[in-house]
C-alpha angles and dihedrals in degrees: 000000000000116000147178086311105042095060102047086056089053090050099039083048103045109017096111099042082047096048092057088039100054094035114120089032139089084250137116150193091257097046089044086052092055094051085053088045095049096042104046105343088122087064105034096034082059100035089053086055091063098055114257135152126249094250093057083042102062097040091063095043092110122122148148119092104176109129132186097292088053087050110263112151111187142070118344094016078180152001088263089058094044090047089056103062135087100288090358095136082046090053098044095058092055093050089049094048089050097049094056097040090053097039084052078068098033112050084191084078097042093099094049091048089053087061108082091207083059124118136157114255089184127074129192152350086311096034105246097201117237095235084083082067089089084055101039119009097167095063081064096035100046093047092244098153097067082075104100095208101049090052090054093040085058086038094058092047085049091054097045095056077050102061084052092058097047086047093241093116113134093034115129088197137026138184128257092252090046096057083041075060090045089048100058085045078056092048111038103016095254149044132227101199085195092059082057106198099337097085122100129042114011102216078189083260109054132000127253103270092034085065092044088055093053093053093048085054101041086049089063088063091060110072122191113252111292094018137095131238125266096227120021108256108246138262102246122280092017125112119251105250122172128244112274110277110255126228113260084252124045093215132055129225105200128030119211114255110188098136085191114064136326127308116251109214102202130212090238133021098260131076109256121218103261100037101221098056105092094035108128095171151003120231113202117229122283087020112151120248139190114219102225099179147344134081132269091255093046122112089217137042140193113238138157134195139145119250119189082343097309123133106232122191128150133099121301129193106274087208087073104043113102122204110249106236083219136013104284124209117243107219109220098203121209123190123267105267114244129273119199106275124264121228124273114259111252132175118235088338113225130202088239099061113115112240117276128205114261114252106245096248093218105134138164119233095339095321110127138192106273128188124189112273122242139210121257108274098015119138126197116203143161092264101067126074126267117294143157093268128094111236118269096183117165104249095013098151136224139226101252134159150107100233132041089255098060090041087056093045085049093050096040091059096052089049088058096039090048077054081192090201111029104117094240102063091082085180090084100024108114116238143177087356087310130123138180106220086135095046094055093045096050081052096050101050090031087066095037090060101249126108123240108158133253095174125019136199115268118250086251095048093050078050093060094036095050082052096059096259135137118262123200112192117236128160112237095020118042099004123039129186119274123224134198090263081051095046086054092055092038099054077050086058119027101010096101093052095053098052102274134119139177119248115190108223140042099244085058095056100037089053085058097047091052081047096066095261128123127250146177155182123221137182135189123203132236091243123049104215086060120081124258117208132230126186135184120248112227132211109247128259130211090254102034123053156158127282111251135171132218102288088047102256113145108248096176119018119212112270150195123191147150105227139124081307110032117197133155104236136000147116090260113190113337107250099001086158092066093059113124103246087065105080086192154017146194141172118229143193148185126188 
């Protein structure tokens, strides 16, 4: 699997040759790079550590041995058909030479060398698929395809059919998850936009452009010499998430002036019935804004902004937008990097006590992660009933992994043994009008490594921390519970410094869920005495999935909640979020 490394050999190797070939398109070296790494990165990314030169390299980049009764449909389904055609026997020889040249380097082809019936379909760094040999045989037969720059030069046309068939033709840039798009039209011939990325080849763990998607991404870590990274690499353990997409302008001309309540910026520039239904954010009072569109006399305005790193862009009420007496500057906020974790409190510890999960050590001017402390010996599970602890259970697992696939696996696996719904873990059960939305969540997070808080320091003990002083928690006095409406403030007010940021669609937060990343939803209610609701958002299975419409937004992302209802995983009530009780709402994620 190519890594880190890999990549930046890739880059450091071809950039020059990739920067003449992509000009003109909305391509680029890293998504040139993920198409390499999806396409043969398990061969070159081993052959480069031992050693070899490029022009070796790219002589042993072939691949792909799946044959009719694997699946493959098209030409040769098999050696007899190859065999058939005009210089087929001559062909054939060539593809079974190169597959045992290249599986003497990859023990991963060893089986299928040692299979006499056995030939590569695949030539290439970018994999040029032997059913072209009907069209072109002497680009297989003359080896053409160990030139670098006649494979990319293949690989480019390839793409920009594919960006035809994903409907993206005429762009000068695309995102990241279009080119993803671009990339299973690549692979398979079409694209389906209500599949979203799980569409072209199935490894048997993510799906082609899934894959795709992770090594662009991944490509954005490694920078050239002398550069920096697109994206900053990640702490371990931790997804890959971009930085917060910035405003087209980097100042705002009006700031919002309501002096009652939040401002709902809306998806389209009328008032919905119910109102809340095509509200997509709230603006604080006095948030800058740039006016994008609509006249003075005009109700409704288009504006755009970023609020706690999320990209915001819809219609506001032009009533409460008050012109800037100068350009204001719109603050684009990122989270707090990681530290190493800090220890769990404990009271009097005792060698008995089962492990507990360390307490991320992320804080804001002296004020840490705190958990509420235990006695020696006790031990929190599923099967109790809802407390104040985080769960120490012998065996509870962890998200853990180097790639998006082994952070989705992680993950996976917490989600199942946390069994949200199953009726003997009391913890989530509701009971006497009560439910535990904000107790699964915390679980959840707490074994994924990320903090999102069950008790919380006191006004007056953020007061003394802040000062310098010394804080002992202690429930009642210095630490209190937190509920679903305070995780929502919380996440307002903390969340950045403890590693979370707002993102503004739904596309956005279900592609970090099925990274690896962690993502909710969280709603606060109108009054405060009445309970709020927050729920995880999952990565999708194969057999579970987001809800998507036609054009391929996420209507419903794929969740997991305790509630009145509890279930591992579903798409739950679209917009839920937007119901009227809730007097607020926000998207929220964690790498």
């Amino acid at each position: 699997m190519p890594d880190a490394e890999s990549i930046r050999w890739f880059k450091e190797a071809f950039h020059e040759e990739v920067a003449a070939a992509v000009a003109g398109t909305p391509f680029d070296l890293d998504m040139v790079a993920a198409i390499a790494c999806q396409e043969t990165g398990p061969v070159w990314s081993a052959l480069r550590r031992k050693g070899m030169g490029r022009a070796e390299i790219l002589a042993l980049c072939v691949g792909d041995t799946l044959d009719a009764d694997r699946g493959r449909r098209a030409f040769p389904r098999t050696k007899a058909e190859l065999l058939a055609a005009p210089r087929g026997a001559e062909m054939f020889a060539l593809a079974r030479e190169a597959l045992v040249r290249m599986a003497a380097h990859v023990p991963s082809y060893a089986a299928a060398a040692k299979r006499p019936d056995k030939f590569c379909h695949g030539f290439g760094l970018f994999q040029c698929d032997l059913q072209l040999f009907q069209k072109d045989p002497d680009h297989f037969l003359g080896r053409r395809y160990e030139d670098f720059g006649h494979c990319l030069a293949h690989c480019v046309g390839e793409l920009r059919r594919g960006l035809v068939k994903a409907g993206l033709e005429g762009r000068a840039r695309i995102s990241d998850e279009e080119f993803a798009c671009v990339a299973i039209a690549y692979n398979t011939g079409g694209f389906r936009p209500a599949k979203g990325l799980k569409q072209g080849f199935f490894n048997g763990q993510r799906f082609y452009g899934e894959e795709v998607f992770g090594f662009v991404r991944l490509s954005r870590t490694v920078a050239l010499p002398g550069a920096l990274p697109a994206i900053a690499p990640p702490a371990p353990n931790e997804a890959i998430l971009p930085p917060p997409t910035a405003p087209a302008g980097e100042t705002a001309d009006f700031v919002v002036r309501t002096l009652e309540a939040p401002l709902r910026v809306r998806s389209e520039p009328r008032v919905s019935d119910p109102p809340g239904r095509n509200v997509v954010a709230h603006l604080p009072d006095g948030h800058p804004v740039r006016r994008t569109g609509g006249r003075k006399a005009d109700r409704f305005w288009a504006i755009e902004t970023s609020l706690f790193g999320a990209h915001v862009a819809g219609f506001a009420s032009s009533r409460f937008l008050e012109p800037a007496a100068a350009p204001v500057p719109i603050p684009v906020l990122a989270p707090a990097a990681a530290p190493a974790p800090a220890a769990p409190a404990v009271v009097a510890p005792a060698a008995a006590d089962p492990p507990a999960a360390p307490v991320p050590a992320r804080s804001v001017a002296g004020i840490p992660a705190v958990l509420m402390p235990r006695r020696a010996g006790m031990v929190t599970t599923r099967r109790a009933p809802a407390g104040a602890h985080s769960l120490n259970e012998p065996g509870q697992p962890a998200r853990e992994g180097a790639t998006p696939a082994e952070l989705v696996r992680s993950m996976g696996a917490v989600v199942d043994w946390l069994a949200v719904e199953k009726e003997a873990h009391l913890r989530y059960r509701p009971r006497d009008g009560l439910t535990f939305c904000n107790i699964y969540a915390h679980d959840a997070c707490h074994l994924a490594g990320a903090y999102l808080p069950r008790v919380w320091w006191t006004p007056r003990a953020l007061l003394d921390l802040a000062a310098g002083r010394a804080v002992e928690p202690r429930i009642g006095d210095t630490i209190g519970e937190v509920r679903a409406n305070s995780l929502f403030l919380w996440l307002r007010d903390f969340g950045l410094d403890f590693g979370w940021r707002q993102t503004g669609t739904l596309d956005k937060l279900q592609l970090a869920a099925n990274e690896g990343a962690l993502g909710v939803i969280v709603a606060r209610r109108k009054e405060d005495g009445r309970s709020g609701h927050i729920a995880l958002v999952v990565a999708e299975t194969e057999a579970e999935r987001a809800r998507r419409n036609a054009a391929g937004a996420v209507v419903a992302p794929l969740q997991s909640q305790a509630g009145a209802t509890n279930f591992r995983r579903g798409t739950g009530r679209v917009d839920w979020w937007r119901g009227e009780e809730f007097a607020e709402s926000a998207f929220w994620i964690h790498a």
